[in-house]
N, CA and C atoms as a LAMMPS dump frame, in Angstrom:
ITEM: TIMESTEP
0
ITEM: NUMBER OF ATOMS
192
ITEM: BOX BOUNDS ff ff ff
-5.0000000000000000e+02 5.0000000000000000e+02
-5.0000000000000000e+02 5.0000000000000000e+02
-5.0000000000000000e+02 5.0000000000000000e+02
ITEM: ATOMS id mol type element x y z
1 1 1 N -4.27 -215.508 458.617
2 1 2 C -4.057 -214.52 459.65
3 1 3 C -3.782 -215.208 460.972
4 2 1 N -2.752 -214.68 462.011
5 2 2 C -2.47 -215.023 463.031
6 2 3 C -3.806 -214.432 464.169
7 3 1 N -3.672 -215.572 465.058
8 3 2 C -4.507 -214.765 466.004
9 3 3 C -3.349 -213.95 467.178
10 4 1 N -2.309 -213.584 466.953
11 4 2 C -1.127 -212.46 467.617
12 4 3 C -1.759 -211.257 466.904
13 5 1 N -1.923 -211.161 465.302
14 5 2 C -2.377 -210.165 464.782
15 5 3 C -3.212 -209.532 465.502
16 6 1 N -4.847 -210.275 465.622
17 6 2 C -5.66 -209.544 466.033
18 6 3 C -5.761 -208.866 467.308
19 7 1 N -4.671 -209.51 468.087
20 7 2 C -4.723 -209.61 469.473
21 7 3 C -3.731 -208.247 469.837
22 8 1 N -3.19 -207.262 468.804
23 8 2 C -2.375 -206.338 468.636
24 8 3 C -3.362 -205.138 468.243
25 9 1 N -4.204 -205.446 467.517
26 9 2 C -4.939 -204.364 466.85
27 9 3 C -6.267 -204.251 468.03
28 10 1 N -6.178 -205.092 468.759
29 10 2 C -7.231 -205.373 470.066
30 10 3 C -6.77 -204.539 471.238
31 11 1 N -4.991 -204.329 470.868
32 11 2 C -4.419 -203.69 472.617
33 11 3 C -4.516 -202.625 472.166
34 12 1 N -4.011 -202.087 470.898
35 12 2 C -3.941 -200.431 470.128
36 12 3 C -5.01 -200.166 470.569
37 13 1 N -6.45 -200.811 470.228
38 13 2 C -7.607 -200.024 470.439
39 13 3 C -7.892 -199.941 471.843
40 14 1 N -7.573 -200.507 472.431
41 14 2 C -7.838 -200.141 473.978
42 14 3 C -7.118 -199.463 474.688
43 15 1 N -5.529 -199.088 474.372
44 15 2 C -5.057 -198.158 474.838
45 15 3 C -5.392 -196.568 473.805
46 16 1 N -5.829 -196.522 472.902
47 16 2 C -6.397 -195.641 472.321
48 16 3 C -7.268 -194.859 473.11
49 17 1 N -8.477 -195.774 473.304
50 17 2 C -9.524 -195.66 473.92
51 17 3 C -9.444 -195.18 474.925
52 18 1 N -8.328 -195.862 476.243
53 18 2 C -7.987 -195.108 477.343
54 18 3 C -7.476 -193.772 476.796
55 19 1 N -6.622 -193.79 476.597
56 19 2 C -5.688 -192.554 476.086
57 19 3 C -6.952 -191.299 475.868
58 20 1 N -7.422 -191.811 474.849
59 20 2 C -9.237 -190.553 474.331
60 20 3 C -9.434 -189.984 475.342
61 21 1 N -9.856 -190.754 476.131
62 21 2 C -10.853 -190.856 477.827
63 21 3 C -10.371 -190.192 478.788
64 22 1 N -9.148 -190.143 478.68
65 22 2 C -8.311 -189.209 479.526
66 22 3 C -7.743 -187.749 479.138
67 23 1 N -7.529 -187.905 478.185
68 23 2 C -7.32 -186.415 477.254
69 23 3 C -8.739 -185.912 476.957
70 24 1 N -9.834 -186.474 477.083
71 24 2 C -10.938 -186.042 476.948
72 24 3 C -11.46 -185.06 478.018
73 25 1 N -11.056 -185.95 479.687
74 25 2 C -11.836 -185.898 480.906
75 25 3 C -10.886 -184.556 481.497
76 26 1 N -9.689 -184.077 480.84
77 26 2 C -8.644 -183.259 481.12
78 26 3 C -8.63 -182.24 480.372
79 27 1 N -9.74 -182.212 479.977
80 27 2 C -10.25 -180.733 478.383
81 27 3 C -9.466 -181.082 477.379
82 28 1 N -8.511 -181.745 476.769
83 28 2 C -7.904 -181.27 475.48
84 28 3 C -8.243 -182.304 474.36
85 29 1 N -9.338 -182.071 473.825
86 29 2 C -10.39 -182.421 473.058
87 29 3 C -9.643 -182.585 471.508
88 30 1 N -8.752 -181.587 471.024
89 30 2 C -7.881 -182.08 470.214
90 30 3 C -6.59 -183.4 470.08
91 31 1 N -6.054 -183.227 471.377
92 31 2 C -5.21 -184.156 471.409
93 31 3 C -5.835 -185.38 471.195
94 32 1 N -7.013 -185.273 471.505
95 32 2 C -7.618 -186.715 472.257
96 32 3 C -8.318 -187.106 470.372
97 33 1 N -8.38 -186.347 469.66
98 33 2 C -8.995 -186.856 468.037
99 33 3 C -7.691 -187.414 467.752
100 34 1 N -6.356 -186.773 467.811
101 34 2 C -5.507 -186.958 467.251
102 34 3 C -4.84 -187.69 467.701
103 35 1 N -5.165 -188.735 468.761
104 35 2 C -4.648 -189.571 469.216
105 35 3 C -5.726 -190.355 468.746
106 36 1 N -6.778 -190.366 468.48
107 36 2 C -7.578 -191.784 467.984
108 36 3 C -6.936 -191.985 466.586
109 37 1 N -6.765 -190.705 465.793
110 37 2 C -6.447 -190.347 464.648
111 37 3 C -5.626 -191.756 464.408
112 38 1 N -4.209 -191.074 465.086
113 38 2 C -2.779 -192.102 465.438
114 38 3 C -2.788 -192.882 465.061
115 39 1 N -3.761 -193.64 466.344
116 39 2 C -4.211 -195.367 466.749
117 39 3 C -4.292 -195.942 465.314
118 40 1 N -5.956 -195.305 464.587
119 40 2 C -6.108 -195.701 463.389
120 40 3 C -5.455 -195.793 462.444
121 41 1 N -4.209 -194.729 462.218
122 41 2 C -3.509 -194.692 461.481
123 41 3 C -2.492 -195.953 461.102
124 42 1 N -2.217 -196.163 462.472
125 42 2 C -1.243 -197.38 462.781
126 42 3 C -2.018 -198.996 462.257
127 43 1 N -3.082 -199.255 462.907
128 43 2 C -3.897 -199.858 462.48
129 43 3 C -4.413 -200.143 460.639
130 44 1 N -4.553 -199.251 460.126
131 44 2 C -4.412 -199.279 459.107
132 44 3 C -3.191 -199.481 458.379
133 45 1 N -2.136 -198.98 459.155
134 45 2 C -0.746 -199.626 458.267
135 45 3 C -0.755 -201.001 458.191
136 46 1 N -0.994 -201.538 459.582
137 46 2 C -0.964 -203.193 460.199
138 46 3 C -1.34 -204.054 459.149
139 47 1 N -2.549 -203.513 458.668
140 47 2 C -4.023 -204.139 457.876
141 47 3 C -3.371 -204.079 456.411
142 48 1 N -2.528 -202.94 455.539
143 48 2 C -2.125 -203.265 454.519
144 48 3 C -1.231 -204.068 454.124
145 49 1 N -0.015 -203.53 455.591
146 49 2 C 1.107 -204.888 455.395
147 49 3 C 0.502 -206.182 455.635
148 50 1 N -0.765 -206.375 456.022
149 50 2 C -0.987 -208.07 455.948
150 50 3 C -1.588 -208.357 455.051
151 51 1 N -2.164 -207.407 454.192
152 51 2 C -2.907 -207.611 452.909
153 51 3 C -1.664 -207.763 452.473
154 52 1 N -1.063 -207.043 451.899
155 52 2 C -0.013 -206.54 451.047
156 52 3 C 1.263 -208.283 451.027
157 53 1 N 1.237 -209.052 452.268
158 53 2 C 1.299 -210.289 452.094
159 53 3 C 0.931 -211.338 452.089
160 54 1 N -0.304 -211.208 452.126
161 54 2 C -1.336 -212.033 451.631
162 54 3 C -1.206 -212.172 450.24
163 55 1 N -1.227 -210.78 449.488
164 55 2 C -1.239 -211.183 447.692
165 55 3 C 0.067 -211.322 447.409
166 56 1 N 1.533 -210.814 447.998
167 56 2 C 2.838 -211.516 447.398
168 56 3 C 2.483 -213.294 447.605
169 57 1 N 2.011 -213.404 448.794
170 57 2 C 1.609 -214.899 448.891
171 57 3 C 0.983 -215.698 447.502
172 58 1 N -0.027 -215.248 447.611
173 58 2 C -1.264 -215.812 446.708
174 58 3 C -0.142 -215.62 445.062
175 59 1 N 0.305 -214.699 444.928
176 59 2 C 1.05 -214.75 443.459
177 59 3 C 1.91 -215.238 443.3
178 60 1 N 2.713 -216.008 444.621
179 60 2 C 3.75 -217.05 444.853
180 60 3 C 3.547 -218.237 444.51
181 61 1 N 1.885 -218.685 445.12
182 61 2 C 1.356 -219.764 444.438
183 61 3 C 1.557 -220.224 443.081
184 62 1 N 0.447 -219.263 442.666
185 62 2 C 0.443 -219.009 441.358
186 62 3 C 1.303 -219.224 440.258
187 63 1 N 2.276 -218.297 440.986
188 63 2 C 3.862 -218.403 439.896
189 63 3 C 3.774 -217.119 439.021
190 64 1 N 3.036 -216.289 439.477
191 64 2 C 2.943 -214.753 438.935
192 64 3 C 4.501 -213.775 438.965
């Protein structure tokens, strides 16, 4: 893993976080789930595509 990676899934969550905080402090209490929702969502894509080449990797080794 790169440390660029983490350092991406580090800014998502903090502009998330802002983002919440402000849609929170402005009443709209939905937007503001569905924008954490988002964040995570994205985040979780991040996390499979680096799994997801991690094991084409590892079976490259291999010779799978």
């Amino acid at each position: 893993m790169d440390v660029d990676f983490i350092f991406k899934i580090a800014a998502i969550g903090i502009i998330v976080t802002v983002l919440h905080q402000v849609l929170v402090r402005s009443g709209r209490e939905e937007q503001a789930m569905l924008t954490s929702l988002a964040g995570l969502v994205v985040v979780l894509l991040m996390v499979v595509k680096a799994i997801s080449d991690l094991f084409t990797s590892v079976k490259g080794m291999f010779g799978l």
